[in-house]
mmCIF file as Biopython writes it, N, C-alpha, C and O atoms, coordinates in Angstrom:
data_model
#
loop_
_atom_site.group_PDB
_atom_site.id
_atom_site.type_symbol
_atom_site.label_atom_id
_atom_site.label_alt_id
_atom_site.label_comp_id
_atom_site.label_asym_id
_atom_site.label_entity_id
_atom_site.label_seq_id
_atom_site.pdbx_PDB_ins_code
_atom_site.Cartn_x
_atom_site.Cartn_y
_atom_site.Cartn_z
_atom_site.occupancy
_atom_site.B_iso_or_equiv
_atom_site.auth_seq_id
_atom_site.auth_asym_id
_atom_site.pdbx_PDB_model_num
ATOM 1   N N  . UNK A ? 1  ? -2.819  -27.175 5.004   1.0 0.0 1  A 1 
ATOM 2   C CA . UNK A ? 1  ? -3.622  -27.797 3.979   1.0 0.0 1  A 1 
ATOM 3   C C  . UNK A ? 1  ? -3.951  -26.739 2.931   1.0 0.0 1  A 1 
ATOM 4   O O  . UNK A ? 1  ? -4.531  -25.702 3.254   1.0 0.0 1  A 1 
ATOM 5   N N  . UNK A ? 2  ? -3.611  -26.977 1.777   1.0 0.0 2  A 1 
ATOM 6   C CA . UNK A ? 2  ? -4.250  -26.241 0.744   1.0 0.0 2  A 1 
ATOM 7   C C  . UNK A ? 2  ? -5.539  -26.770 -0.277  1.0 0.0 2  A 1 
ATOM 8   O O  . UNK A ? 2  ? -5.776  -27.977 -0.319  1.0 0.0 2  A 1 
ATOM 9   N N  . UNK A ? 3  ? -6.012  -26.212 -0.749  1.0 0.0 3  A 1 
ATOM 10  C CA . UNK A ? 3  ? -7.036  -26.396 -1.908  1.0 0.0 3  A 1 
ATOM 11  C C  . UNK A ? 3  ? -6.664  -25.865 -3.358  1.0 0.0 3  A 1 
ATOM 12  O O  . UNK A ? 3  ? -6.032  -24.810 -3.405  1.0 0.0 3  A 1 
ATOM 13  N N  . UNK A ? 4  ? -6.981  -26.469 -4.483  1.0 0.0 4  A 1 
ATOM 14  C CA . UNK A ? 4  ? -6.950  -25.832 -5.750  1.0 0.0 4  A 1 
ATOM 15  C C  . UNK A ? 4  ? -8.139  -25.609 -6.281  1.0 0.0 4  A 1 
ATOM 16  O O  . UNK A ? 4  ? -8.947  -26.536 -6.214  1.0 0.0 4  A 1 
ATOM 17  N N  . UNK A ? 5  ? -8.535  -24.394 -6.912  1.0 0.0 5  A 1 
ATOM 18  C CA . UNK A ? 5  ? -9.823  -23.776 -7.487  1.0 0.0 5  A 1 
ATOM 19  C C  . UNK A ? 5  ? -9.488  -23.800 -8.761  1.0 0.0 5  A 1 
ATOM 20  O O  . UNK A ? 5  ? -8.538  -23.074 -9.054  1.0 0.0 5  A 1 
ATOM 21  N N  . UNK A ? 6  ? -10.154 -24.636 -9.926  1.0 0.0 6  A 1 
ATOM 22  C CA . UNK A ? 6  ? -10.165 -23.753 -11.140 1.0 0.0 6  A 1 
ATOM 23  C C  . UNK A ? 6  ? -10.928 -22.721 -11.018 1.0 0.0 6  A 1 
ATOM 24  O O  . UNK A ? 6  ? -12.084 -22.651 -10.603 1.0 0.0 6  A 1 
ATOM 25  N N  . UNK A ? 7  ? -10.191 -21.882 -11.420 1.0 0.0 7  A 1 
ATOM 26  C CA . UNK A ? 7  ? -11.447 -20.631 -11.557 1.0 0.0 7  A 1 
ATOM 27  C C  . UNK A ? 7  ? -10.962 -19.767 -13.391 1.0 0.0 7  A 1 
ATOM 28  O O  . UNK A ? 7  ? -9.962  -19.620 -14.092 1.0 0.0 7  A 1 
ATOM 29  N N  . UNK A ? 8  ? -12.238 -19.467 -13.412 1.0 0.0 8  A 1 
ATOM 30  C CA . UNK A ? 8  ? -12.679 -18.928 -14.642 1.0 0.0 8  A 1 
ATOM 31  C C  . UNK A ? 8  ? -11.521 -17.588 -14.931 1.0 0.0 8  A 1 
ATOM 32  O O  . UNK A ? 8  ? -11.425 -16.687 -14.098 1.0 0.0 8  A 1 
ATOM 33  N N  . UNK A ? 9  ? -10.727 -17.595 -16.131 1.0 0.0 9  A 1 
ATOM 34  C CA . UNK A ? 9  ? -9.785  -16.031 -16.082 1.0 0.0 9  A 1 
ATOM 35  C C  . UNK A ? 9  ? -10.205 -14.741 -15.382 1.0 0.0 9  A 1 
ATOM 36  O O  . UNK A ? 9  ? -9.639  -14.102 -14.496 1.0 0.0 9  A 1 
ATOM 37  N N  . UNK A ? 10 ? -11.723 -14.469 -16.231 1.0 0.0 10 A 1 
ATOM 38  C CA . UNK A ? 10 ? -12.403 -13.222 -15.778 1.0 0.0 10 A 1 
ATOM 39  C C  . UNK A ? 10 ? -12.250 -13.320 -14.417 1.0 0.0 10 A 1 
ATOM 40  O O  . UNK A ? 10 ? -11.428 -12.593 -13.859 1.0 0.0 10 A 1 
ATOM 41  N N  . UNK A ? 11 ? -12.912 -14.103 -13.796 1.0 0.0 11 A 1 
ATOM 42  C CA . UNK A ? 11 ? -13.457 -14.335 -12.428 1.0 0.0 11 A 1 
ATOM 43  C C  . UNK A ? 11 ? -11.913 -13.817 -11.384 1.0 0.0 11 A 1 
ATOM 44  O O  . UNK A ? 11 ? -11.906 -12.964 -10.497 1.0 0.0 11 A 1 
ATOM 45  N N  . UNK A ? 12 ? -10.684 -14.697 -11.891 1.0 0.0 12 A 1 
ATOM 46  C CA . UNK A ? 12 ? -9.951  -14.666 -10.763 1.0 0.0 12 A 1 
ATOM 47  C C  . UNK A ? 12 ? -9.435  -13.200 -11.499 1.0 0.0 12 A 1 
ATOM 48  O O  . UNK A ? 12 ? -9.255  -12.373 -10.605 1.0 0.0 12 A 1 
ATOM 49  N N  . UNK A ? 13 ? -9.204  -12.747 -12.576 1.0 0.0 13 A 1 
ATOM 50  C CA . UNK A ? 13 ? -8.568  -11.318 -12.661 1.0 0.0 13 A 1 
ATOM 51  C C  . UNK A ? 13 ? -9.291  -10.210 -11.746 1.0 0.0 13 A 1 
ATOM 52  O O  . UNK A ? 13 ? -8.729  -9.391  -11.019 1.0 0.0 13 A 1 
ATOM 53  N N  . UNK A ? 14 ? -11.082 -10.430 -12.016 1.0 0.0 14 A 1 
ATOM 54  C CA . UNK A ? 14 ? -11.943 -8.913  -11.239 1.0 0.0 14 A 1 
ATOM 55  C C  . UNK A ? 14 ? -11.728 -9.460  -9.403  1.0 0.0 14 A 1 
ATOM 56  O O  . UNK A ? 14 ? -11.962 -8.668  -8.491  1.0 0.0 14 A 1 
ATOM 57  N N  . UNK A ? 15 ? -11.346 -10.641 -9.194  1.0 0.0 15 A 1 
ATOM 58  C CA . UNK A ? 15 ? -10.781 -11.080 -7.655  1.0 0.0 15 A 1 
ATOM 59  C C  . UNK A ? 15 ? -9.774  -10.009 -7.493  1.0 0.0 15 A 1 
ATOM 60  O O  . UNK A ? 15 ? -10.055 -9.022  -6.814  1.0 0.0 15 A 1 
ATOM 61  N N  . UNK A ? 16 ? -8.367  -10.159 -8.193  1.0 0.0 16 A 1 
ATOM 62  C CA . UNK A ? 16 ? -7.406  -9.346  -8.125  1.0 0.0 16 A 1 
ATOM 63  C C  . UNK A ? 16 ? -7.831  -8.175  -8.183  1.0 0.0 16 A 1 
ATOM 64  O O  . UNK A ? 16 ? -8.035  -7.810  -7.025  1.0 0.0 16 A 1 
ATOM 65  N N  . UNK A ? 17 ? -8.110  -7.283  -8.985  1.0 0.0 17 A 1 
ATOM 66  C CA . UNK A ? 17 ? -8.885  -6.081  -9.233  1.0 0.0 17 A 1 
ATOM 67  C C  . UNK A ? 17 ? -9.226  -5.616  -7.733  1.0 0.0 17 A 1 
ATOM 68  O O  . UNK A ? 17 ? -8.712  -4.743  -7.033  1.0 0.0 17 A 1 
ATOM 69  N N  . UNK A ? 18 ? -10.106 -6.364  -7.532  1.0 0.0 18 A 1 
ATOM 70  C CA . UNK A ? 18 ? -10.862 -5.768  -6.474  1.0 0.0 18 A 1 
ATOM 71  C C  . UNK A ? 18 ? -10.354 -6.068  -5.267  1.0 0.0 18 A 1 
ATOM 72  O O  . UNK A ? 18 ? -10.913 -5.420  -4.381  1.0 0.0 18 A 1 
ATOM 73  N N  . UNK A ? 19 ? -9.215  -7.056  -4.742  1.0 0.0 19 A 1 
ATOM 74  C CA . UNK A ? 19 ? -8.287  -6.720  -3.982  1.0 0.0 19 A 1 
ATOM 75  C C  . UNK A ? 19 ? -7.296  -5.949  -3.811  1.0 0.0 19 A 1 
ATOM 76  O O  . UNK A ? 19 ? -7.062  -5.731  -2.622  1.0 0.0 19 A 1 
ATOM 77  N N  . UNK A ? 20 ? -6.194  -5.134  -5.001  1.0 0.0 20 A 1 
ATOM 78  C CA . UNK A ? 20 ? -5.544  -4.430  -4.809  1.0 0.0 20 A 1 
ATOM 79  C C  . UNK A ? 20 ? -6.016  -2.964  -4.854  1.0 0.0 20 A 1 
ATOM 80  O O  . UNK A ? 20 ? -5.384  -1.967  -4.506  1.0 0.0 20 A 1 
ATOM 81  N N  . UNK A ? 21 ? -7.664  -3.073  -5.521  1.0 0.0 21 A 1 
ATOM 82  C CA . UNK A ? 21 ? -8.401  -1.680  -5.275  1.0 0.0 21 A 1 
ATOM 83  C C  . UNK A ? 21 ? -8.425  -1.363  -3.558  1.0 0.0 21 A 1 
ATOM 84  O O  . UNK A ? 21 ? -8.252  -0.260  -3.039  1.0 0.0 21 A 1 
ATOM 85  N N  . UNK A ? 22 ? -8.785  -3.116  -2.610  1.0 0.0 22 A 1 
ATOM 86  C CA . UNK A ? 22 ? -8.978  -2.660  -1.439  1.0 0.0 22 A 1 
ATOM 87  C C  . UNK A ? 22 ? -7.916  -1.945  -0.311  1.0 0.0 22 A 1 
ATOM 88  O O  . UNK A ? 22 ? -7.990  -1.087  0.568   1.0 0.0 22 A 1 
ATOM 89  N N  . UNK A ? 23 ? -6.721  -2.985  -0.988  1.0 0.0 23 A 1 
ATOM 90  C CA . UNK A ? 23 ? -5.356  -2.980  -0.311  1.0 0.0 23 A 1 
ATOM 91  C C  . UNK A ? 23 ? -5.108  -1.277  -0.724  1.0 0.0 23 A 1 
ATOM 92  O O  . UNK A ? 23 ? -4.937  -0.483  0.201   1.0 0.0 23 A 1 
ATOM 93  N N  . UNK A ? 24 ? -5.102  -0.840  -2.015  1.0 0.0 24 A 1 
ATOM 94  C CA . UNK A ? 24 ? -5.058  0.800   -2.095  1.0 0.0 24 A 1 
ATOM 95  C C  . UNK A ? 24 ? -5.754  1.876   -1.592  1.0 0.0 24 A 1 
ATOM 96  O O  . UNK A ? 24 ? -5.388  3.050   -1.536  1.0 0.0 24 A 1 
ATOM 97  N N  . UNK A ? 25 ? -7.059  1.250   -1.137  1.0 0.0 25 A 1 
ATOM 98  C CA . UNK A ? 25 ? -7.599  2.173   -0.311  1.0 0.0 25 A 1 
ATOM 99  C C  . UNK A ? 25 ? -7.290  2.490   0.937   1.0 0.0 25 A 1 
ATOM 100 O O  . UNK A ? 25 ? -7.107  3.606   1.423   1.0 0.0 25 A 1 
ATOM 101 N N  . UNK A ? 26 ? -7.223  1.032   1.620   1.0 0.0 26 A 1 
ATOM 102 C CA . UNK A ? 26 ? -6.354  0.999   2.390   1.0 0.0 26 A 1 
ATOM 103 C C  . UNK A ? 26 ? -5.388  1.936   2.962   1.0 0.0 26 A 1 
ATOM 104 O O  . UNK A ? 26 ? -5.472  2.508   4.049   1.0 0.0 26 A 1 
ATOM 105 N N  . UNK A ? 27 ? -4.475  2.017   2.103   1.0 0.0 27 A 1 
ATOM 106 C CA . UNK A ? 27 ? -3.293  2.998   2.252   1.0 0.0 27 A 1 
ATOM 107 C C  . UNK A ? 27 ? -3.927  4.144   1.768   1.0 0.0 27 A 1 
ATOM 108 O O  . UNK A ? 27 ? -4.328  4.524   2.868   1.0 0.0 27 A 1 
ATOM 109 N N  . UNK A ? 28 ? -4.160  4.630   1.327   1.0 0.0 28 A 1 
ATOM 110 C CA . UNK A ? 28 ? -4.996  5.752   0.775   1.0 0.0 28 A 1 
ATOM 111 C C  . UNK A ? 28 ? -5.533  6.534   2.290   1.0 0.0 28 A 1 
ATOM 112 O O  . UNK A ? 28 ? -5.260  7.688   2.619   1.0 0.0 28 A 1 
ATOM 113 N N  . UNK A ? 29 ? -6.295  5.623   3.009   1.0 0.0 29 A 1 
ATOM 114 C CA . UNK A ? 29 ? -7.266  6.029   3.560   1.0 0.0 29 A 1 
ATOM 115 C C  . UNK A ? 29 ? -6.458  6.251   5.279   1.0 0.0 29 A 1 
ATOM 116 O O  . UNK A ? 29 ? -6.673  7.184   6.052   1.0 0.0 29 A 1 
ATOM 117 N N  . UNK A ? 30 ? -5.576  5.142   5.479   1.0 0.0 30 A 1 
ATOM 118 C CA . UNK A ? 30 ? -5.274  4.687   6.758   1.0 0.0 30 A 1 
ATOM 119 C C  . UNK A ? 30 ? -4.083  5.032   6.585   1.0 0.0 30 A 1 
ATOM 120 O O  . UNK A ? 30 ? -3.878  5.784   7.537   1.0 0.0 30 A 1 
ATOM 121 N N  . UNK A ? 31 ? -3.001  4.966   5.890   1.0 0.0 31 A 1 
ATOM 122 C CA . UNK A ? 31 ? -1.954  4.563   5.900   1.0 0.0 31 A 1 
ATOM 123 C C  . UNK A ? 31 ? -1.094  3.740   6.538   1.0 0.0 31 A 1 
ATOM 124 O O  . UNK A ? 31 ? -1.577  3.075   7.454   1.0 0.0 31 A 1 
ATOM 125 N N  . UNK A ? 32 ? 0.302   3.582   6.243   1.0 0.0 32 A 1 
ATOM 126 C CA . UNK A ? 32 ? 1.157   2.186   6.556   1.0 0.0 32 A 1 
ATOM 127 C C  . UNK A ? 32 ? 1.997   2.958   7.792   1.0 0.0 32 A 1 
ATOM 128 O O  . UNK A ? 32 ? 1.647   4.039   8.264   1.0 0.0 32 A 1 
ATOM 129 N N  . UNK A ? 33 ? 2.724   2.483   8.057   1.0 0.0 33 A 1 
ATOM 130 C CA . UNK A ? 33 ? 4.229   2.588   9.237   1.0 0.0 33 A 1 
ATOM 131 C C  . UNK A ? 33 ? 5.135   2.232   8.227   1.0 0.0 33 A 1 
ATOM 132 O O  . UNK A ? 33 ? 4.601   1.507   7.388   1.0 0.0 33 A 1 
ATOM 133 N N  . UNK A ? 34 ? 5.911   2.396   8.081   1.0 0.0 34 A 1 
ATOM 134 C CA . UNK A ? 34 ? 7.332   3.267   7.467   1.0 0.0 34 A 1 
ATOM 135 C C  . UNK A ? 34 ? 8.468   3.826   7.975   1.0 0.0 34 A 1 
ATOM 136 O O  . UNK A ? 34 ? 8.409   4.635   8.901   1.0 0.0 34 A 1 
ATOM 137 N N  . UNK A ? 35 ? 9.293   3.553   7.573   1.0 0.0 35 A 1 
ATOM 138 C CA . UNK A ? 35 ? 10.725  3.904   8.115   1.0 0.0 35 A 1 
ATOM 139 C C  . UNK A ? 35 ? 10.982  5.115   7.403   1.0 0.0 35 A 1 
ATOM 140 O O  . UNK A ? 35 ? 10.542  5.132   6.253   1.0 0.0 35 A 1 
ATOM 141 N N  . UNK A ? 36 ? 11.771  6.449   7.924   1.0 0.0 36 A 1 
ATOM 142 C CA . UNK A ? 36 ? 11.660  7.695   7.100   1.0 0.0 36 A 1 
ATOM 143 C C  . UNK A ? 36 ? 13.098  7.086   6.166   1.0 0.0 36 A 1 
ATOM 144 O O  . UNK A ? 36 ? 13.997  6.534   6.800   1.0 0.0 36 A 1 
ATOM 145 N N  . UNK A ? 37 ? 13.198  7.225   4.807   1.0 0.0 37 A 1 
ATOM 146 C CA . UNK A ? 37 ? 14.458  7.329   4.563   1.0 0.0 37 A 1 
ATOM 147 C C  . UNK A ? 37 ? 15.714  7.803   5.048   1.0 0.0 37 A 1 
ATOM 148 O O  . UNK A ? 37 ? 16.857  7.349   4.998   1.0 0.0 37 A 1 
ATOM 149 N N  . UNK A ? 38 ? 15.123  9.002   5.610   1.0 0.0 38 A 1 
ATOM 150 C CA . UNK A ? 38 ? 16.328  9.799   5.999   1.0 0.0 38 A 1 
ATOM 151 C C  . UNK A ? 38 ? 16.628  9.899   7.301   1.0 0.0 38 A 1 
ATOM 152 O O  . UNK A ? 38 ? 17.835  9.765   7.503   1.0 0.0 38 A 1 
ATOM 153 N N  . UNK A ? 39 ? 15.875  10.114  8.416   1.0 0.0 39 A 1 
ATOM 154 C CA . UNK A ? 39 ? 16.035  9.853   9.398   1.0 0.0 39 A 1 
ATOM 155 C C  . UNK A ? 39 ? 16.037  8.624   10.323  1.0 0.0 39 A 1 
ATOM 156 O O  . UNK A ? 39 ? 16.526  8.495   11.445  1.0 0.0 39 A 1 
ATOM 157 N N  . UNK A ? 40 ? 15.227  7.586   9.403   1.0 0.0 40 A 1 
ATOM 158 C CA . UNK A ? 40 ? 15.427  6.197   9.837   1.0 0.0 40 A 1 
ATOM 159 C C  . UNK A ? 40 ? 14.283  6.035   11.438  1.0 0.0 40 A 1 
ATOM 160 O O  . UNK A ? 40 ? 14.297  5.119   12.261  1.0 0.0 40 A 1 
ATOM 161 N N  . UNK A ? 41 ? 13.364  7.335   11.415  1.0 0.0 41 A 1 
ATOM 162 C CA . UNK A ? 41 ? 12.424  6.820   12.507  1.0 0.0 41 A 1 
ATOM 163 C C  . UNK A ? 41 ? 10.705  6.151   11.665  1.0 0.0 41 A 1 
ATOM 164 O O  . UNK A ? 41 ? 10.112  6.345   10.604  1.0 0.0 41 A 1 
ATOM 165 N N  . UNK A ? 42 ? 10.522  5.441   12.743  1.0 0.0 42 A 1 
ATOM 166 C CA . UNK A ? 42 ? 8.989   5.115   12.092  1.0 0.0 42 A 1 
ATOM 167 C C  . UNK A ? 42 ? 8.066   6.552   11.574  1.0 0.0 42 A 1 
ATOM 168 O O  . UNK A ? 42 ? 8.055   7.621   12.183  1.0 0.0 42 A 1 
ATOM 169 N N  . UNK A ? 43 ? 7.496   6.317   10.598  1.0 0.0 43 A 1 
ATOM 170 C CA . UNK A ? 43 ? 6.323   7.435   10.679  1.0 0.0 43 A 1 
ATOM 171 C C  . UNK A ? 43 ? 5.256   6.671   9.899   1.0 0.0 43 A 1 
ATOM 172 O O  . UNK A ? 43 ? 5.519   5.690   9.204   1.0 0.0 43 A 1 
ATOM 173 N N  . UNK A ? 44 ? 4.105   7.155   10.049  1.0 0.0 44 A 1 
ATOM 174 C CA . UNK A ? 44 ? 2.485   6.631   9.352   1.0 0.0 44 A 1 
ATOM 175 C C  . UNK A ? 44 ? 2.596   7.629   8.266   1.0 0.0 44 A 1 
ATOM 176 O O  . UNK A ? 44 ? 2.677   8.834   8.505   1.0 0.0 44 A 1 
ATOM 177 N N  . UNK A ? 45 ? 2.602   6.960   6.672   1.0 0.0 45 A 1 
ATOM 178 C CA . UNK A ? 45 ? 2.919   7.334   5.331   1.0 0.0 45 A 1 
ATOM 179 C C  . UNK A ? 45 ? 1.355   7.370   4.758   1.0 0.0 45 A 1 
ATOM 180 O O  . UNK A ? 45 ? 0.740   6.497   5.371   1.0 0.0 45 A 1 
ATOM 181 N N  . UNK A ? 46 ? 0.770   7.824   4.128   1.0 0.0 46 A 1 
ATOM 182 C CA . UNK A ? 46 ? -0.216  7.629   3.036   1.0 0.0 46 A 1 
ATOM 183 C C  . UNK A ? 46 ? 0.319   8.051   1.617   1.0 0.0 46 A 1 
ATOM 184 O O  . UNK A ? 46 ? 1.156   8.883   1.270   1.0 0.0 46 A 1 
ATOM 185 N N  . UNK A ? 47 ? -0.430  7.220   0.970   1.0 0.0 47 A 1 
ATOM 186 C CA . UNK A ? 47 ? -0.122  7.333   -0.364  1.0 0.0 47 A 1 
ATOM 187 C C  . UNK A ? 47 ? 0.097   8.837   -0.782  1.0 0.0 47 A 1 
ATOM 188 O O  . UNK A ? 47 ? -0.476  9.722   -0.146  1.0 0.0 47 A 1 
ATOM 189 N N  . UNK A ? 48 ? 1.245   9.250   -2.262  1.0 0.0 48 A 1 
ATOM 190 C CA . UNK A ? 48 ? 1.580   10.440  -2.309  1.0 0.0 48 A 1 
ATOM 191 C C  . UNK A ? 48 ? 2.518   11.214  -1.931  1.0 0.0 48 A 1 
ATOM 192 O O  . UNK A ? 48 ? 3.660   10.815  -2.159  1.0 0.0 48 A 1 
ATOM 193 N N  . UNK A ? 49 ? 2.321   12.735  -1.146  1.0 0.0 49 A 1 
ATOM 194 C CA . UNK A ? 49 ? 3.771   13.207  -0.432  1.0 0.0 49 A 1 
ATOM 195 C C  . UNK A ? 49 ? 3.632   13.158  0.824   1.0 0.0 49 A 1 
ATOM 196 O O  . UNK A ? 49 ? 2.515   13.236  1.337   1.0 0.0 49 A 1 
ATOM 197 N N  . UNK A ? 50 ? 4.548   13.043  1.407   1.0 0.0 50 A 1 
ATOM 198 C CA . UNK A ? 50 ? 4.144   12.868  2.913   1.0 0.0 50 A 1 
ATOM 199 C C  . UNK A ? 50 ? 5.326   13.636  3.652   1.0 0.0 50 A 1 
ATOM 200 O O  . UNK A ? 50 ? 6.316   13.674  2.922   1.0 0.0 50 A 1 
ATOM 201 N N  . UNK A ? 51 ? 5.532   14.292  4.942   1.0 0.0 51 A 1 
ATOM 202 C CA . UNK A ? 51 ? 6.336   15.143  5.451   1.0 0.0 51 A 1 
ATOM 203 C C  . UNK A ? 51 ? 6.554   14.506  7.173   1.0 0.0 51 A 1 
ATOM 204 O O  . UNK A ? 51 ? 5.910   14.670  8.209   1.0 0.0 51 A 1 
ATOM 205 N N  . UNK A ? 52 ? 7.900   13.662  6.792   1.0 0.0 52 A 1 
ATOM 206 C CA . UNK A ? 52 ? 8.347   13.822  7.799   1.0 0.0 52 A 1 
ATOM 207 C C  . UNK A ? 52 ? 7.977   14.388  9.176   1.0 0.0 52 A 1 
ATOM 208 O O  . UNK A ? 52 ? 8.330   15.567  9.149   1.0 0.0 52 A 1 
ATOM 209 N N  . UNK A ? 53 ? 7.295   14.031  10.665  1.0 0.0 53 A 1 
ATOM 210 C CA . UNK A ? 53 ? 7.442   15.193  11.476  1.0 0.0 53 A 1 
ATOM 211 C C  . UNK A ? 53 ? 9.008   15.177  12.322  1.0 0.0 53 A 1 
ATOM 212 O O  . UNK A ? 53 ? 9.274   16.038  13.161  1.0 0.0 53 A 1 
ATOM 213 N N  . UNK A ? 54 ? 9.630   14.457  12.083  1.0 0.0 54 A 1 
ATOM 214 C CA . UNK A ? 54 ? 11.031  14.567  13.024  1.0 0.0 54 A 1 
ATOM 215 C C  . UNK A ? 54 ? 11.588  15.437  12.397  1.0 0.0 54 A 1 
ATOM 216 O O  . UNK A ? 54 ? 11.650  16.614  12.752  1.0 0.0 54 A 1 
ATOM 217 N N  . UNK A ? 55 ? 12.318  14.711  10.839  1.0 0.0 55 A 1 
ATOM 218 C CA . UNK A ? 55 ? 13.080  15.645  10.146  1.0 0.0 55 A 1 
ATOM 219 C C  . UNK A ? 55 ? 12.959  16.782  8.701   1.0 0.0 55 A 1 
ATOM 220 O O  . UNK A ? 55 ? 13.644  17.461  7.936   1.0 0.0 55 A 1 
ATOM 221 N N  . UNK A ? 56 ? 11.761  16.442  8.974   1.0 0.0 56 A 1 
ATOM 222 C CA . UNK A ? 56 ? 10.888  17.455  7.672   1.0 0.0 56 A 1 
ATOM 223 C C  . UNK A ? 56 ? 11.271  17.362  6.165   1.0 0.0 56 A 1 
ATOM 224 O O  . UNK A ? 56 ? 11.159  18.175  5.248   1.0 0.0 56 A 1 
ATOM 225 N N  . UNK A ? 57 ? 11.770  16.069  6.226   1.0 0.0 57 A 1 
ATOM 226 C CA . UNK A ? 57 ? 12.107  15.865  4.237   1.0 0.0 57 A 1 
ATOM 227 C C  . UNK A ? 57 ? 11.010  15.078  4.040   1.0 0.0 57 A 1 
ATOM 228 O O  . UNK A ? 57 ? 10.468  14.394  4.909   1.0 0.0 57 A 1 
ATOM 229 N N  . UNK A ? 58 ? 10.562  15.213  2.469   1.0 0.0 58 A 1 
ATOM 230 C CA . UNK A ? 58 ? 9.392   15.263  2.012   1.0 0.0 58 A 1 
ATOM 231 C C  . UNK A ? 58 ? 9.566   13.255  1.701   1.0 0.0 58 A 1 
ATOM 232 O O  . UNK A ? 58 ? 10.671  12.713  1.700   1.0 0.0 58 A 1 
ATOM 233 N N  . UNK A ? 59 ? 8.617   12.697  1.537   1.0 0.0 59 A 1 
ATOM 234 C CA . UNK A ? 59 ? 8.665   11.041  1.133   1.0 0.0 59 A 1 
ATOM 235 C C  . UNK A ? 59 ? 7.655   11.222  0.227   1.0 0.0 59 A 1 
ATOM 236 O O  . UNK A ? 59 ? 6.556   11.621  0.614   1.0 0.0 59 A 1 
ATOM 237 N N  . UNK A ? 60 ? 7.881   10.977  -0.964  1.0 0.0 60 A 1 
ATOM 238 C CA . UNK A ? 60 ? 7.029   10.373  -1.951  1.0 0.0 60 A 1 
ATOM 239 C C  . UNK A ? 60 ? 6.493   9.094   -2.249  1.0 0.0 60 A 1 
ATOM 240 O O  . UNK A ? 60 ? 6.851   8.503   -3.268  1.0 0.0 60 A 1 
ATOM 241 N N  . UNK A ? 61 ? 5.456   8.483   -1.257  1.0 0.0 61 A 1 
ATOM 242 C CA . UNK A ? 61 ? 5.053   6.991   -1.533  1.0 0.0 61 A 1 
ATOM 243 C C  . UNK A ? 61 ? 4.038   6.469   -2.474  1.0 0.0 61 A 1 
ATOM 244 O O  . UNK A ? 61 ? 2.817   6.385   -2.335  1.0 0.0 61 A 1 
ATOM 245 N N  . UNK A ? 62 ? 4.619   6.218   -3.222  1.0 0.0 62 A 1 
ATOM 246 C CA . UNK A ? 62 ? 3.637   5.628   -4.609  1.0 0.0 62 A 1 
ATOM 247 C C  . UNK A ? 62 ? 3.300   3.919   -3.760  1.0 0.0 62 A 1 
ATOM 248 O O  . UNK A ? 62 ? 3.772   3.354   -2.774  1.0 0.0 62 A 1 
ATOM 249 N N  . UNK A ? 63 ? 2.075   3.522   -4.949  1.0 0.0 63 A 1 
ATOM 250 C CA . UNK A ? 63 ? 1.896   2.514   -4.370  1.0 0.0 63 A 1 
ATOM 251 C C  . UNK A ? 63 ? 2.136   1.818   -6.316  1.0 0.0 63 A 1 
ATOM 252 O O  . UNK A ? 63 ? 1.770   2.387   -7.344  1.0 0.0 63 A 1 
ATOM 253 N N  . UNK A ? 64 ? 2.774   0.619   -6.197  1.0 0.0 64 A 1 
ATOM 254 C CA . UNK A ? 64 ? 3.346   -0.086  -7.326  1.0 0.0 64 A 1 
ATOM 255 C C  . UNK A ? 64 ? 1.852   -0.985  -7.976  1.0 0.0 64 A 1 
ATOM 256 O O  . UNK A ? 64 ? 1.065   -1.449  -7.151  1.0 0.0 64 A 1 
ATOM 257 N N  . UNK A ? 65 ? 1.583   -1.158  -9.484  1.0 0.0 65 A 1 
ATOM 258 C CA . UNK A ? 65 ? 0.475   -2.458  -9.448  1.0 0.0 65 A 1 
ATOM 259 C C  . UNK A ? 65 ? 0.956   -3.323  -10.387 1.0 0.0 65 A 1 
ATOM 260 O O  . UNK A ? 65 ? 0.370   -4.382  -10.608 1.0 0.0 65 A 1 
#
């Protein structure tokens, strides 16, 4: 079941805002699981550079908005 909200521009843009502020902290704070590029094992990434511990090449994870 869904619902439709009008909602006011402002209103639903500072919604967004302040969800992808949370979702970035998020990663920021906790970080994700990630596949290494290069070695192809899982590792926990945070935003920025991050170093491999298997194979020690560097991952640069930006976060996109």
């Amino acid at each position: 079941m869904s619902i439709k909200i009008k909602m006011n521009k402002n209103l639903e843009k500072e919604i967004m805002q302040k969800a992808k502020k949370i979702a970035e902290d998020k990663l920021r704070n906790s970080g994700v699981n990630r596949e290494c590029p290069h070695c192809k094992k899982v590792i926990t990434m945070k935003t920025g550079l991050n170093v491999c511990p298997y194979c020690k090449n560097k991952i640069d994870l930006q976060v996109n908005h």
